[in-house]
C-alpha positions as CSV (number, residue, x, y, z in Angstrom):
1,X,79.1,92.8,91.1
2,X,79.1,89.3,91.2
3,X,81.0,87.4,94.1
4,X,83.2,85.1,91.8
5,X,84.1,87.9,89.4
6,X,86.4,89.3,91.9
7,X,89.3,88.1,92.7
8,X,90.3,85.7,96.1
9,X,91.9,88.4,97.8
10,X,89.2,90.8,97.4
11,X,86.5,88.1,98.4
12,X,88.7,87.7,102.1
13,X,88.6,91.2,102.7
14,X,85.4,91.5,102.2
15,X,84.3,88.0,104.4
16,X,81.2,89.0,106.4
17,X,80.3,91.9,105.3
18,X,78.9,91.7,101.6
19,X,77.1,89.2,100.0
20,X,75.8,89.4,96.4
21,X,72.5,90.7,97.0
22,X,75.0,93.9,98.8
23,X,73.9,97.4,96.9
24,X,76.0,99.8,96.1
25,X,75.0,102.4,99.1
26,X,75.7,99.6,101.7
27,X,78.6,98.4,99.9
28,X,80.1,101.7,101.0
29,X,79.5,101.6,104.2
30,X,80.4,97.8,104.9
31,X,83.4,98.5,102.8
32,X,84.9,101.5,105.8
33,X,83.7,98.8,108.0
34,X,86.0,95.9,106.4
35,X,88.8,98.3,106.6
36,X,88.2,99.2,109.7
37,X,88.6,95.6,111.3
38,X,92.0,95.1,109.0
39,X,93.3,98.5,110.9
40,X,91.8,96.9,114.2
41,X,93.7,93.6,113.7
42,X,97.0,95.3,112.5
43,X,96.9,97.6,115.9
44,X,96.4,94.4,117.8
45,X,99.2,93.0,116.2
46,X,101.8,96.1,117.1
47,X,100.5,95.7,120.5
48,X,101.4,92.3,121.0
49,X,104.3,92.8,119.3
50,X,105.6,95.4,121.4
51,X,104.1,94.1,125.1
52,X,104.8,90.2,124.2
53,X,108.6,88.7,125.2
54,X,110.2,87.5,122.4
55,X,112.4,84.5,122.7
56,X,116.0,84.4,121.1
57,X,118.7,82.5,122.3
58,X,121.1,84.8,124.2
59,X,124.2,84.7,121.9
60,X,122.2,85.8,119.0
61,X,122.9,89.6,119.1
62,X,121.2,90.4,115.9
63,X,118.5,88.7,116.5
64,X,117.7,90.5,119.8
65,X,118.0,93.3,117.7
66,X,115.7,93.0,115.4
67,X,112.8,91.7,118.1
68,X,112.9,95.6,119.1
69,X,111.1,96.5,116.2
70,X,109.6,93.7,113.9
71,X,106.4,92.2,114.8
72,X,106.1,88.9,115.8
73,X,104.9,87.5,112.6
74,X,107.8,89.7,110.8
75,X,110.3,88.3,113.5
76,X,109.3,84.5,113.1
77,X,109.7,85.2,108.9
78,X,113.0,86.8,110.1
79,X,114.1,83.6,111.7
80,X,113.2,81.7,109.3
81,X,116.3,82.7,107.1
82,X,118.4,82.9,109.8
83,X,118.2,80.0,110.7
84,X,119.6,78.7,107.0
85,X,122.9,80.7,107.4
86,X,124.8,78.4,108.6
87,X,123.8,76.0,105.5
88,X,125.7,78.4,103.5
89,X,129.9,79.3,103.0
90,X,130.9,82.4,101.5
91,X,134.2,83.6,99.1
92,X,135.4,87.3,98.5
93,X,134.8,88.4,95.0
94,X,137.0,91.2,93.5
95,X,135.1,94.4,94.1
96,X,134.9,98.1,92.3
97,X,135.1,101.2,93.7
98,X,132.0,101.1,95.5
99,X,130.6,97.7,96.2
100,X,132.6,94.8,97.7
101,X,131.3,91.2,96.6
102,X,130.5,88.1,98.3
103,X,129.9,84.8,96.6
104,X,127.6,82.9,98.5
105,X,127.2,79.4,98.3
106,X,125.5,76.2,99.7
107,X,127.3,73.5,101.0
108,X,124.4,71.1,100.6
109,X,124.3,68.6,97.9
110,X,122.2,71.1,95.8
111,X,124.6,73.7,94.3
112,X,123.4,77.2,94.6
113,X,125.3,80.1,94.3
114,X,124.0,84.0,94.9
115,X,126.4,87.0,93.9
116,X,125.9,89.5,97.0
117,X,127.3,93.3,96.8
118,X,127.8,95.2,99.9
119,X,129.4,99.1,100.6
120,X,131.6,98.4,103.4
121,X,130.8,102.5,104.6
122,X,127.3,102.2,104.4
123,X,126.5,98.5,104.6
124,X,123.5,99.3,102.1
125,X,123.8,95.9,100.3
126,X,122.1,93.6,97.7
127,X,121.4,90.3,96.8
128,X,120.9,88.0,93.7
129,X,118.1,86.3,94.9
130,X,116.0,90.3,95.6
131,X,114.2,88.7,99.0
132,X,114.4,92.0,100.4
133,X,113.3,93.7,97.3
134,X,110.0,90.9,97.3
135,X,109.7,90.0,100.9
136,X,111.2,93.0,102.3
137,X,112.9,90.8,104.6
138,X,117.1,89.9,105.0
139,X,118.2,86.6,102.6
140,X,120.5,84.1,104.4
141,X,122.8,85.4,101.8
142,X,123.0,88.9,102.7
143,X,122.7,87.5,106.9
144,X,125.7,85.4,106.1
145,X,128.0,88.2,105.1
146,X,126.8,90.1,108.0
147,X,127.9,86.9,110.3
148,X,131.1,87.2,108.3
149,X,131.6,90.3,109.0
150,X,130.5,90.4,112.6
151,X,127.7,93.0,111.7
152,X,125.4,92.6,115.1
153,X,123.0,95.2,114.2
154,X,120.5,95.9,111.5
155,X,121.1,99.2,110.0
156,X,117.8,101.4,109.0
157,X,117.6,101.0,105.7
158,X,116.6,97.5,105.8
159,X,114.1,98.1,108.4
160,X,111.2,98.7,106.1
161,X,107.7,100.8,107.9
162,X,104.6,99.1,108.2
């Protein structure tokens, strides 16, 4: 197979190890050997996570709660849209019999607005914007109910596995 008929994220995954003179046979066998290093490099990665300090600031409970279990990388995306919760105001929608909602707004010159649904038993929740869903990472929209609410912790179910 040709080298630019595959696609860009095929061509990193295999960086070093074929080249388009590769045959089939060793192609195979430097394929379990690309895997292998991505394995490597993820198990380095839960090491440091789990051995490294990670800084948060000392009033930030649910931060210090999710540095138990993300990875570094994970917890710095984390931060990232924590860090733009307090950009945001939110209003109390009516709600049905399951679902309260939360309209979430900016209070920035730009005017955005995200609809957000939470069970108030279960705190399984949802968000216009579907960063979770995507990402699999909290939106500052859903994170700025949870300050609203004074929810500290991260329950399981948005706690995705490797």
């Amino acid at each position: 197979m040709n080298t630019t008929g595959r696609g860009e994220g095929i061509n990193s995954f295999f960086d070093g190890f074929v080249s388009p003179t590769t045959y089939l046979r060793e192609c195979v066998v430097k394929y379990e050997q690309a895997l292998k290093r991505i394995m490597d490099r993820e198990s380095d990665e839960d090491f440091e996570s789990e051995h490294k300090y990670r800084i948060v600031k000392e009033g930030e409970f649910l931060l210090k709660h999710v540095a138990k279990f993300y990875t570094r990388n994970v917890l710095n995306e984390f931060k990232d849209e924590w860090s733009k919760v307090n950009f945001f105001e939110v209003e109390e929608m009516p709600c049905d019999n399951e679902y309260h909602g939360y309209l979430v707004k900016t209070k920035l010159r730009e005017h955005e607005e995200f609809v957000v649904k939470l069970n108030l038993q279960t705190y399984k929740g949802m968000c216009e914007c579907q960063n979770f869903e995507f990402v699999g990472i909290l939106c500052r929209h859903l994170l700025k109910v949870f300050v609203r609410l004074d929810i500290d912790t991260l329950l399981d179910h948005f706690i995705l596995p490797r």
